[in-house]
C-alpha positions in Angstrom: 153.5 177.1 -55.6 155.8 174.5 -56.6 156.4 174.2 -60.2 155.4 170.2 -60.5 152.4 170.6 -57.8 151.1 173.6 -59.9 151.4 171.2 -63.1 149.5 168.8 -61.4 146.6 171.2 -60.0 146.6 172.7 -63.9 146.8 168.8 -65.1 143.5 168.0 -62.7 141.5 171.3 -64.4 142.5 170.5 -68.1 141.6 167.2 -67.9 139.1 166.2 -70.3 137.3 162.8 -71.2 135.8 161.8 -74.3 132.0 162.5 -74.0 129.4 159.3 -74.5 126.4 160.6 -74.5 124.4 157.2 -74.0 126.1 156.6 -70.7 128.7 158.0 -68.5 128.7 160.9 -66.4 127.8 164.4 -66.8 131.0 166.3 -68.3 129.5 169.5 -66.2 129.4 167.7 -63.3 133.0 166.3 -63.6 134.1 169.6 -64.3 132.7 171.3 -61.4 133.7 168.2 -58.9 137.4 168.4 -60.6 137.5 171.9 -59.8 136.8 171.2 -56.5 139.5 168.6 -55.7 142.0 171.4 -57.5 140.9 174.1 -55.2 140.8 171.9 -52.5 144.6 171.1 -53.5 145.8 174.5 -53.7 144.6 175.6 -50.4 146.5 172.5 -49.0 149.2 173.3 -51.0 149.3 176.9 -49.6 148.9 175.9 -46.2 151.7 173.6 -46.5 153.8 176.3 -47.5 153.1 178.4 -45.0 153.2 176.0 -42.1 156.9 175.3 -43.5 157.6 178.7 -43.4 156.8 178.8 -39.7 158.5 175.8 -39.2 161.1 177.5 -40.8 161.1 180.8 -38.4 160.8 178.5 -35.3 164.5 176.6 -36.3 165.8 179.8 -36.7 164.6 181.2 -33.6 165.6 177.6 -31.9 169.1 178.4 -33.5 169.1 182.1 -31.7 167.7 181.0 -28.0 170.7 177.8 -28.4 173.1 180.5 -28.9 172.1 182.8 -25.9 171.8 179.6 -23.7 175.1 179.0 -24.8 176.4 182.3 -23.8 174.4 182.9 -20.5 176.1 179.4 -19.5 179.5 180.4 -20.0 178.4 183.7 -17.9 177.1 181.2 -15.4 180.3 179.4 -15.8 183.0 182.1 -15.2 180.7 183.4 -12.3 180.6 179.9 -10.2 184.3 180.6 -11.0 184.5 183.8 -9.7 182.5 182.6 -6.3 185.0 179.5 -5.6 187.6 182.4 -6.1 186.1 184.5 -3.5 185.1 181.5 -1.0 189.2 180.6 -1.0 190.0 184.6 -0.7 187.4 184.1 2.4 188.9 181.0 4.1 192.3 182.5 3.1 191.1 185.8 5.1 189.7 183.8 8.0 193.0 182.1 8.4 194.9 184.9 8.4 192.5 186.8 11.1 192.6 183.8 13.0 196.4 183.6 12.8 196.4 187.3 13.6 194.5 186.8 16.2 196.6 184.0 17.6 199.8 186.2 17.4 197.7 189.1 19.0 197.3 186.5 21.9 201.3 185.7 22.4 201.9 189.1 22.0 199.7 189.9 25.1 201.5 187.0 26.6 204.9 188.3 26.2 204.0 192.2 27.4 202.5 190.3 30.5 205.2 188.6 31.3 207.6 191.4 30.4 205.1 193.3 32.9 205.4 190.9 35.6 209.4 191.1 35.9 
């Protein structure tokens, strides 16, 4: 508990007020209903705590899952690399066969007409 809440909660219980008999109400009764509000206080007070604690554990795994986003993007980065990469290796390859091919055809060309004389 936080040291000036838990002065408080003892402040509420200690309290005490002067008694006047010929009016006033019961000191029993104030007692009991002060006791109440303190109790009442501390289980606020303990609920607070813990929900910061979970608040607490949530940021930190907020702080992890950040963190692995960050690396599975630069995975995702370096891999959209590596595809333009293989797409140019590809279109380089297709030129090439098509070029190949090309020369394939003049050199059928040239044993033909070398054929034909």
């Amino acid at each position: 508990m936080k040291e000036n809440t838990k002065k408080i909660f003892d402040a509420i219980l200690d309290r005490k007020f002067s008694k006047n008999m010929s009016a006033g109400y019961d000191p029993l009764e104030v007692d009991i209903f002060l006791d109440g509000i303190r109790n009442f206080l501390i289980k606020l007070d303990k609920n607070q705590r813990f929900l910061e604690e979970v608040i607490n554990q949530k940021m930190t795994e907020i702080t992890e899952l950040k963190e692995i986003i960050s690396q599975k993007n630069s995975i995702i980065k370096s891999l959209n690399a590596d595809i333009e990469s293989l797409k140019q290796d590809g279109y380089q390859s297709q030129k090439l066969m098509n070029d190949l091919g090309k020369l394939q055809v003049a050199v059928n060309e040239l044993q033909n007409n070398k054929n034909k004389k």
